[in-house]
C-alpha positions in Angstrom: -93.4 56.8 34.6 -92.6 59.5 36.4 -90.3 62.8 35.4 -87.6 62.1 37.3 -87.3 58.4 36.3 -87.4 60.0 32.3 -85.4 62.4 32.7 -82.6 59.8 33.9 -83.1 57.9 30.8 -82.9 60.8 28.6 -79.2 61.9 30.2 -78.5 58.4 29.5 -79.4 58.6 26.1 -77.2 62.0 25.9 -74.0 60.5 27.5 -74.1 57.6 24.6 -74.4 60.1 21.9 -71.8 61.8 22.8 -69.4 59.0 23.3 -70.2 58.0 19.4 -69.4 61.2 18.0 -66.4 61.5 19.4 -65.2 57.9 18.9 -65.8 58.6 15.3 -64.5 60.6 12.5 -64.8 61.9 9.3 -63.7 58.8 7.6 -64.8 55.5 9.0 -61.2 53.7 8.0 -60.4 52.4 11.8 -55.9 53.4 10.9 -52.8 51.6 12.2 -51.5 51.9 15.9 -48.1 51.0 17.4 -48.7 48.8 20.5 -45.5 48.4 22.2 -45.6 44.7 23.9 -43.5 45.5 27.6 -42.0 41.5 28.4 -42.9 40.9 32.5 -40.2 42.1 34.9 -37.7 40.1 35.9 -36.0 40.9 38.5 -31.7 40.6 38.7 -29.0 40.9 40.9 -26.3 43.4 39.7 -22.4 42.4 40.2 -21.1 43.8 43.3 -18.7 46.6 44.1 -16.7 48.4 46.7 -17.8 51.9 46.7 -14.2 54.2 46.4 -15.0 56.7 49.2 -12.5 57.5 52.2 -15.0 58.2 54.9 -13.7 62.0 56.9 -12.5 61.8 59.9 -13.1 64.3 62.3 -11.5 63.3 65.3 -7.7 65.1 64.4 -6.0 62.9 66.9 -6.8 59.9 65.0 -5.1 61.5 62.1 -1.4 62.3 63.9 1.4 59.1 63.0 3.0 58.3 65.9 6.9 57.1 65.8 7.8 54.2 66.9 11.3 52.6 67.8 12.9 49.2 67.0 15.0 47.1 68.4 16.7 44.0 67.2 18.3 42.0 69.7 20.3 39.1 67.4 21.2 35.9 68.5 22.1 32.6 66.7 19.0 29.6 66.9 19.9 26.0 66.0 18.2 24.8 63.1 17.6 21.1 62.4 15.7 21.8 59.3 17.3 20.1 56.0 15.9 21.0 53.0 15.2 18.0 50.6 16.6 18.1 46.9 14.5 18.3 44.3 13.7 15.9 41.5 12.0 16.4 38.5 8.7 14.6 37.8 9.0 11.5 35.8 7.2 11.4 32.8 6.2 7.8 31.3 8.0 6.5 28.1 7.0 3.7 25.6 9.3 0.8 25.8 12.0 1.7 23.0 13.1 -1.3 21.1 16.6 -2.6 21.7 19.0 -2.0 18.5 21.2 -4.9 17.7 24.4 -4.5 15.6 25.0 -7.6 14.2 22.0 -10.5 12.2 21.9 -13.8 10.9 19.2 -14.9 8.7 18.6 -18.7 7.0 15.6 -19.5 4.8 14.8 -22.7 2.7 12.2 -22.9 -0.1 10.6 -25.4 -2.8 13.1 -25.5 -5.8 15.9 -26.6 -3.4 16.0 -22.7 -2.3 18.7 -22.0 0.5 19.0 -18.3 1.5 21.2 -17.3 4.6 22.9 -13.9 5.4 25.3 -13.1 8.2 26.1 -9.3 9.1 28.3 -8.6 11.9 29.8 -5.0 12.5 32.6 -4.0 15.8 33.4 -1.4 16.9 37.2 -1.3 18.1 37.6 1.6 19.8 35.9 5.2 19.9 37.2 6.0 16.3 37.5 2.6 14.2 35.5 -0.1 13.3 35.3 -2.9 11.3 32.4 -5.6 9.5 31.4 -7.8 7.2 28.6 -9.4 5.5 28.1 -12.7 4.0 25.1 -13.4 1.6 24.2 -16.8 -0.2 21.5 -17.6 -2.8 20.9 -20.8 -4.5 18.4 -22.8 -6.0 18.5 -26.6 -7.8 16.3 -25.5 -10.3 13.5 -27.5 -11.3 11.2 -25.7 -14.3 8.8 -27.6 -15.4 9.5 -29.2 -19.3 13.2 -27.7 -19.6 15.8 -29.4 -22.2 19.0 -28.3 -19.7 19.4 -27.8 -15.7 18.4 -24.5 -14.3 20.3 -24.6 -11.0 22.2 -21.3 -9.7 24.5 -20.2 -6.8 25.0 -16.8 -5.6 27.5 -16.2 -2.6 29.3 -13.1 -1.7 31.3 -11.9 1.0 32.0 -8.0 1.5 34.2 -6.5 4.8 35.0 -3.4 5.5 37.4 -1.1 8.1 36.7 2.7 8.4 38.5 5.2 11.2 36.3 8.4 12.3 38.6 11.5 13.3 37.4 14.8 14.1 38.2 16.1 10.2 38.1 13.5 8.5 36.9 10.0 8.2 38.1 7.1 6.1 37.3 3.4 4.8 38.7 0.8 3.2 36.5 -2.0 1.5 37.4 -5.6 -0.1 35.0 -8.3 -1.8 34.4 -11.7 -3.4 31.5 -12.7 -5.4 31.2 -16.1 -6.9 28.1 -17.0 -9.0 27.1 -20.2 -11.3 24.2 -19.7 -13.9 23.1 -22.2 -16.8 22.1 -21.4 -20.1 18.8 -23.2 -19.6 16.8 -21.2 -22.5 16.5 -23.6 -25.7 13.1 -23.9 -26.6 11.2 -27.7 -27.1 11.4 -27.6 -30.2 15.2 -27.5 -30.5 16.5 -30.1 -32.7 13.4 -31.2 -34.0 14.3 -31.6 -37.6 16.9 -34.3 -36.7 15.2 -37.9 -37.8 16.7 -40.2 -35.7 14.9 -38.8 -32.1 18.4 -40.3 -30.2 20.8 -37.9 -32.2 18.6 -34.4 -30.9 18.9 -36.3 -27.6 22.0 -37.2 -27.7 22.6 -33.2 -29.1 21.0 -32.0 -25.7 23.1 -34.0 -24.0 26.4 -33.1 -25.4 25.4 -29.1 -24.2 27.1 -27.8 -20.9 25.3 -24.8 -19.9 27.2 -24.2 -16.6 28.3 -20.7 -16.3 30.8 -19.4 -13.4 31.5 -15.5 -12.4 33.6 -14.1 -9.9 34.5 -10.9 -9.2 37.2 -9.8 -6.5 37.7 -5.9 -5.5 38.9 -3.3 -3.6 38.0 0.3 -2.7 37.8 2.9 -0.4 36.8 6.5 0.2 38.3 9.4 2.2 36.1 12.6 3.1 37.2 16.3 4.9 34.7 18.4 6.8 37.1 21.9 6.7 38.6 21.5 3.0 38.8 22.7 -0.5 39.0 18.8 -0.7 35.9 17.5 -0.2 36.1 13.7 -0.6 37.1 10.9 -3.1 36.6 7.5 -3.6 38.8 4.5 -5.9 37.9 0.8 -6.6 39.6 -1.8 -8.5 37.6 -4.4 -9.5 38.6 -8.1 -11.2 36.0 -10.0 -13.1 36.6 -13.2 -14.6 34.2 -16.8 -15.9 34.8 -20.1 -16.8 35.5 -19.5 -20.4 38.7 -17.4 -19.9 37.2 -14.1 -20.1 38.8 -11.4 -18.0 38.5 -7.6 -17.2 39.8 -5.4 -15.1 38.4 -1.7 -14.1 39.9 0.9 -12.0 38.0 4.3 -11.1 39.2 7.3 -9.1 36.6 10.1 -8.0 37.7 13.2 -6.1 36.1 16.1 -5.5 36.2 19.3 -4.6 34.7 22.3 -3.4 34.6 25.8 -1.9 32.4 29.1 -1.6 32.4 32.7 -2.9 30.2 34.9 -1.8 27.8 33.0 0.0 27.3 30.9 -3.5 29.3 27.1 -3.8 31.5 26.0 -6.8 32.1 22.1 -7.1 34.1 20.0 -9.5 34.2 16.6 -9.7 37.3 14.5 -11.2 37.0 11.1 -12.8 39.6 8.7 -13.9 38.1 5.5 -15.3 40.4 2.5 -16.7 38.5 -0.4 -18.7 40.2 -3.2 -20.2 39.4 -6.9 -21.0 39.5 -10.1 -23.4 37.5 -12.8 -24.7 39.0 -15.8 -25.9 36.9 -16.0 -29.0 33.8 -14.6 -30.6 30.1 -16.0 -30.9 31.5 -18.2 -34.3 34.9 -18.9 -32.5 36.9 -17.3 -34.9 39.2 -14.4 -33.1 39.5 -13.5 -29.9 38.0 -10.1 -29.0 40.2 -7.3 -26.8 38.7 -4.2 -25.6 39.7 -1.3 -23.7 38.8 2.7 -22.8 39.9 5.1 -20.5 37.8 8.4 -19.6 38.9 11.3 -18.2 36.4 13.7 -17.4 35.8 17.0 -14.7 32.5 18.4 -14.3 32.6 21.7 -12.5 29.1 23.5 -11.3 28.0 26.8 -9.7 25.3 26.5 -6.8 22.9 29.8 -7.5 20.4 30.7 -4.9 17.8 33.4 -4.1 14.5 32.7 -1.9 12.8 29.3 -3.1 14.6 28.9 -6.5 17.8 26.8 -6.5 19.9 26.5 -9.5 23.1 24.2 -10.2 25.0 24.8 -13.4 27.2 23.0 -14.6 28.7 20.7 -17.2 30.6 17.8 -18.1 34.4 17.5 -19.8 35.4 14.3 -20.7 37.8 13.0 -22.8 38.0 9.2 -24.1 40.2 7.0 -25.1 40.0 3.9 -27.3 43.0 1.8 -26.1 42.9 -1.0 -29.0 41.6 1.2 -32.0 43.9 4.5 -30.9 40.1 6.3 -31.4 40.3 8.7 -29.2 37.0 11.5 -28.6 36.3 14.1 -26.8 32.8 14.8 -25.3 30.6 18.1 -23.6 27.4 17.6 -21.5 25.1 20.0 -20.3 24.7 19.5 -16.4 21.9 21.9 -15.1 19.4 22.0 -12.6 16.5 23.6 -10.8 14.7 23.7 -8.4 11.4 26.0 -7.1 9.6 25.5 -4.1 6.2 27.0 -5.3 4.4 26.2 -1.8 7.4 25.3 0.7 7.7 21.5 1.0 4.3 21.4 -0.6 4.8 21.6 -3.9 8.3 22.0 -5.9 9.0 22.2 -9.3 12.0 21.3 -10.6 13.9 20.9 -14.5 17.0 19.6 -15.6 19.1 18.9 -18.8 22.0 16.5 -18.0 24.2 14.1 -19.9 27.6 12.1 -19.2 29.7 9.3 -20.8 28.9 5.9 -19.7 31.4 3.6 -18.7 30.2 0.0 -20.0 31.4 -3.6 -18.5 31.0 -6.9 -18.9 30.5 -7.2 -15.3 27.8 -4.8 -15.4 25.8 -6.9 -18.5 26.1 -10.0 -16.3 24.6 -8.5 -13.8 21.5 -7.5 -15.6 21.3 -10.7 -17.5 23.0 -13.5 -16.3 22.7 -15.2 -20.0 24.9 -13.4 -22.3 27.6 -15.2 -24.0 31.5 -14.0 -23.0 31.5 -13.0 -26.4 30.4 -9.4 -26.3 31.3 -6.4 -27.8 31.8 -3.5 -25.2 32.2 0.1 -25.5 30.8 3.1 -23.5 27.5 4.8 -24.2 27.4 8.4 -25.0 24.3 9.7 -23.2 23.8 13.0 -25.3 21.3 14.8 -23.0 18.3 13.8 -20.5 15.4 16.8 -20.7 13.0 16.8 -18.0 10.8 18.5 -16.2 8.7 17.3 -13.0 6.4 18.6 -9.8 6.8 16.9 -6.7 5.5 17.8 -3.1 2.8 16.3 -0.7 -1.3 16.0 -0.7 -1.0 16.0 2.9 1.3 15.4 5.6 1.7 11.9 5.3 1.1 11.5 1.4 3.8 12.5 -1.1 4.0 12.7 -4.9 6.6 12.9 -7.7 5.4 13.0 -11.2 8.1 13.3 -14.2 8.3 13.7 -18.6 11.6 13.7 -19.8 13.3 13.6 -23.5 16.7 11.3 -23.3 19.3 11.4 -26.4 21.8 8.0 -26.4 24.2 7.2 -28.7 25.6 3.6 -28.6 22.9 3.0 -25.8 23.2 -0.7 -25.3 20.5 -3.0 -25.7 20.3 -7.3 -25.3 19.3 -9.4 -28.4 19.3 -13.4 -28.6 21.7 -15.3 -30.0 21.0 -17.2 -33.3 21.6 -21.2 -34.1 23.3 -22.4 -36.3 24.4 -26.7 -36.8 27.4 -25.4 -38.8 28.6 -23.0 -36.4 32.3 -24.2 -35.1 32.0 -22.8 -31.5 30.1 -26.0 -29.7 30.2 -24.2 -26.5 27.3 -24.3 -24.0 26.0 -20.5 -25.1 25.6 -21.2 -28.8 22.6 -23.0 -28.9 20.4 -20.2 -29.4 20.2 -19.6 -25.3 22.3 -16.3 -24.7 22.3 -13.2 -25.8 24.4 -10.7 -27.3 24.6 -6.8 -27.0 24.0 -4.6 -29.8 24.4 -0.5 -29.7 22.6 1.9 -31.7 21.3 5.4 -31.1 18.0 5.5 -29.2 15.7 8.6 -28.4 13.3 7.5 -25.2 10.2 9.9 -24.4 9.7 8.7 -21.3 6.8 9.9 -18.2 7.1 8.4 -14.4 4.8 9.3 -11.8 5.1 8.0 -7.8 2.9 8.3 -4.4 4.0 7.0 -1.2 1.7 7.5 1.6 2.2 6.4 5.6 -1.1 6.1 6.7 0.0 5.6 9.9 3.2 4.3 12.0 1.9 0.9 11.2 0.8 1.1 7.5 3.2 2.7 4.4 2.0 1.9 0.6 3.7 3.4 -2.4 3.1 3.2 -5.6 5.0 4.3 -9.4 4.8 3.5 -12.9 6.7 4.6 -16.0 5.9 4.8 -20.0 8.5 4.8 -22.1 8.7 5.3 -26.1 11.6 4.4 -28.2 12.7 5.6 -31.4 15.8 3.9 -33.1 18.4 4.8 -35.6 19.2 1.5 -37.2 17.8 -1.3 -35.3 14.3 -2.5 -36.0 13.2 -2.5 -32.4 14.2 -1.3 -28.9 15.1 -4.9 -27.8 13.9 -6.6 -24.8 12.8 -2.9 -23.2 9.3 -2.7 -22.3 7.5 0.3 -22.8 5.6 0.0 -19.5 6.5 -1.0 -16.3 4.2 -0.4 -12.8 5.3 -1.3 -9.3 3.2 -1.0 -5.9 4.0 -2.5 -2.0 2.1 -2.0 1.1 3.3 -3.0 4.6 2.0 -2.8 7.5 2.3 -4.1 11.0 -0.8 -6.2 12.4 0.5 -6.4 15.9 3.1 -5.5 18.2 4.4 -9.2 16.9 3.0 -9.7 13.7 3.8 -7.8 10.4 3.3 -8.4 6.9 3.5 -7.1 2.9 3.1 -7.3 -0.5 4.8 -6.2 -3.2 3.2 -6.3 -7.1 5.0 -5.4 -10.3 4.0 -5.5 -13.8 5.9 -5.1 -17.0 4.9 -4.5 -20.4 5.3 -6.4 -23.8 8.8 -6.6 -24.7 10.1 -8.2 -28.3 13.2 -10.5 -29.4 14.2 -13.1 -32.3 14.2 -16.1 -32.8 16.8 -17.0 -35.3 17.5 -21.3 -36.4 19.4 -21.9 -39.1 20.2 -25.7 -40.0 19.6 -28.2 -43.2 16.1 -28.7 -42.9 15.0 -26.0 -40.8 15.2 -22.1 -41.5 13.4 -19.7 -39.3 13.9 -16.1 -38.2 11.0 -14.2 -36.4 10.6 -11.7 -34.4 8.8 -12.9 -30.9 6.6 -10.6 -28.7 6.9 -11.9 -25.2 4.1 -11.1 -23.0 3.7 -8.9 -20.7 3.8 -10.5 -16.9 2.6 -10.0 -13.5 4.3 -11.0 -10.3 3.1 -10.9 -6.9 5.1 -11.5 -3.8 3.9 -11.6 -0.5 5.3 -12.3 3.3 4.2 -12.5 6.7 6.7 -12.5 9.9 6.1 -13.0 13.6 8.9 -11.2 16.0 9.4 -14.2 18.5 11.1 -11.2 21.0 13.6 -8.6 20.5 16.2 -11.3 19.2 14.3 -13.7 17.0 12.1 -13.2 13.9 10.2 -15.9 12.1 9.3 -15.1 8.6 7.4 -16.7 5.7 7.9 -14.7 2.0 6.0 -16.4 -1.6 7.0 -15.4 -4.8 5.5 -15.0 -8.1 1.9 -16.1 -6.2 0.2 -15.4 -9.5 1.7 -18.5 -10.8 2.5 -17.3 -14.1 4.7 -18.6 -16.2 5.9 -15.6 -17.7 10.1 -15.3 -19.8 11.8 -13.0 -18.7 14.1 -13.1 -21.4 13.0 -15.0 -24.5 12.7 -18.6 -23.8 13.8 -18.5 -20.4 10.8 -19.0 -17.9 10.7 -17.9 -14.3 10.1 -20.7 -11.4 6.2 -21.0 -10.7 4.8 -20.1 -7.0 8.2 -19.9 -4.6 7.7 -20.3 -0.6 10.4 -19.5 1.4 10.3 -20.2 5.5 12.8 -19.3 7.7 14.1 -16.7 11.1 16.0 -14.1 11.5 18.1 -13.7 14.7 19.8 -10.2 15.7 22.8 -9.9 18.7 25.8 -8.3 20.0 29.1 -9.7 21.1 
């Protein structure tokens, strides 16, 4: 080897010495470093702008404004241009569905059922007008295993005139009702103690249960827009049967009304004439007379600040007695509120409110067609209703209404059935043990109601509401022939643009009666629980075109055969088919 090939090696031996001393230290721990990561470049193109700069100029000429004349030389031109007009864009509109003034319906069902209506309404000139409206129901019966006929008619005819001015309007109404019911409710065991089977036949036979009503009246009502006098209304009203009864009522309402303040002050005014006869009593002993007049003004105060709203008033009324010279007088708390708690959403609201009743014999036989003409009437003193309720909406399209209230009657009227007995005198067709009386006494109801109605859409509405109710009696045993629960739900809903369609449910709770027979060999008197029922109607209806409807409707679908009142059962399953038609003359 020679020198100069060693002494290359040894400088190369040098040079890596020295690298490893300096690429170590003290402490052989290697440390953290930061090592920045740079992403590759990526070229863009930046928005564009005009650069603000005047260039100079330096040519001074260029600078100098030169003046420069006009002239206008006018002369007229002949234009042949016409300018179109203009006209709005039309916009597309659904088909709106032509409104008819005037219908006719006819239906005809199982049980012999006939149902028509006829409405018709004119208009004589821009201010006046006139209608009418003619309504029949009937049925020729046919309950399964009853002892008497069941048939009924109901037929009513109501017209009307009314005159619009600028001030004030005005109407005048007159009516006719004529209705036949039968005292169908003896129960199958009626007569059974007789021996000889032809006597309770021949018994049955002898009954006539046929019952006839008819009622004629006559009314009207005047209202102001720019008056202390705000409107009033009077009716006169004859009732009558087929066993001589007769009554007579006559009612005028005014009202009126101003503002102080920004706040309103109402009264209302009430006349209210009752009288009427009997020929005789249940046992056919006496004839019974009745009559009352009330006279009562219930003035109120409107109070208002932000969302509460509060009415108070109270009622004045003074009664008189017209056959006993008992004459009373009577104050009732009117009072209520009002708090919107979230706008339309949710308001509360309270009350305490009472008034004197005005009872009829009209108005029994219209809630039960079977009482006997030999009742005892007299008006019902309705102390005080307490209640307090929230009602609003869940959402847009789905309300609510839930209620408690405390309610205070005296002489609240309640139905009870007749009794039998062989040695009763009166043989008329009601004192079998198939009508029922009315009986007063003083009744405290706790009562709670609660409601939704929701529109799902334009083509589908369901509602819903039920109340409880809980009675507490003076002197009778039991709250007669009132239910303590009663629920009721529909839903509609359209299927097409020519098909619709419904149904409507309703339940109601146990209610209890009795049973009283008195004769030689038989005794009984019990008190009956009847059941609580179900009833579920439905119908279906197919619009034809804008003129003709075809509809089918079934009642009590469920097929029970539920009593209304005590032994007096409802028709089974009822189908109705008929069509409505709607025009203009």
């Amino acid at each position: 080897m020679t020198h100069k090939t060693q002494y290359k090696i040894a400088l190369l031996f040098l040079f890596a010495g020295l690298q490893g001393v300096f690429a170590q230290k003290k402490d052989e721990n290697i440390g953290t470093e930061v090592v920045n990561v740079v992403k590759p470049y990526t070229p863009t193109i930046s928005d564009a702008f005009k650069v603000k700069e005047t260039p100079p100029l330096e040519d001074e000429d260029n600078t100098k404004k030169e003046e420069i004349k006009y002239n206008i030389f006018s002369f007229p031109v002949a234009s042949t241009f016409t300018p179109a007009k203009g006209r709005a864009a039309s916009v597309d509109k659904a088909k709106q569905e032509k409104l008819y003034k005037n219908y006719a319906t006819l239906g005809v069902g199982n049980y012999g059922t006939l149902n028509a209506e006829l409405f018709v309404t004119e208009n004589l000139n821009r201010n006046e007008y006139v209608g009418g409206m003619l309504r029949h129901l009937s049925s020729q019966g046919g309950i399964d295993d009853l002892l008497l006929d069941d048939k009924f008619y109901n037929t009513s005819l109501d017209l009307t005139y009314g005159n619009q001015q600028k001030d004030f309007s005005w109407n005048v109404d007159a009516g006719y009702q004529h209705q036949v019911y039968n005292w169908y409710g003896l129960r199958n065991d009626f007569a059974n103690d007789l021996a000889d089977p032809q006597d309770r036949q021949d018994l049955i036979n002898s009954i006539d249960p046929q019952q006839t009503y008819q009622n004629i009246y006559l009314g009207g009502r005047i209202s102001a827009k720019e008056s202390i006098f705000k409107e009033a209304s009077l009716k006169f009203n004859h009732f009558s049967d087929a066993f001589g009864s007769s009554e007579n009522r006559f009612y005028v309402k005014p009202t009126v009304g101003f503002e102080i303040s920004g706040n309103k002050i109402n009264a209302n005014f009430i006349v209210d004439y009752l009288g009427g006869s009997f020929e005789k009593d249940y046992f056919g002993t006496t004839a019974i007379n009745y009559g009352f007049t009330n006279i009562g003004i219930q003035p109120s105060f409107v109070y208002q600040q932000d969302d509460l709203t509060v009415n108070l008033g109270a009622g004045l009324f003074y009664s008189m007695d017209n056959e006993n010279s008992d004459n009373k007088f009577f104050v009732y708390p009117q009072i209520t509120a009002t708090y919107r708690i979230v706008g339309d959403v949710m308001i509360a609201y309270a009350g305490a409110e009472g008034s004197l009743k005005q009872n009829s014999y009209r108005d029994f036989t219209q809630e039960n067609f079977f009482v006997s003409p030999t009742l005892s009437i007299a008006p019902t003193d309705q102390k005080y209703d307490i209640y307090v309720g929230l009602k609003g909406k869940i959402a847009n399209n789905v309300s609510f209404n839930i209620r408690g209230s405390y309610k205070n009657e005296d002489g609240k009227a309640v139905f009870l059935s007749n009794p039998y007995n062989n040695e009763n005198p009166n043989q008329e067709g009601y004192a079998f043990g198939n009508s029922f009386s009315v009986l007063y006494d003083n009744v405290k109801t706790m009562s709670f109601f609660g409601e939704l109605k929701a529109d799902f859409s334009k083509n589908v509405s369901f509602g819903i509401n039920g109340t409880f109710n809980s009675y507490k009696t003076d002197e009778l045993a039991e709250a007669w022939n009132l239910p303590e629960l009663q629920v009721a739900a529909n839903l509609d809903f359209n299927i097409t643009e020519k098909w619709y369609a419904g149904a409507s449910v309703f339940f109601v709770g146990e209610r209890k009666d009795v049973f009283s027979y008195t004769s030689l060999l038989r005794n009984e008197l019990e008190t009956v629980t009847l059941d609580s029922y179900f009833d579920l109607n439905m119908h279906v209806g197919y619009k034809y075109n804008d003129r003709l409807t075809a509809f089918l409707k079934g009642n009590n679908l469920t097929s029970q055969d539920y009593q209304k009142w005590l032994n007096y059962p409802v028709q089974g399953i009822q189908v109705l088919l008929g069509a409505s038609y709607k025009f203009d003359f």
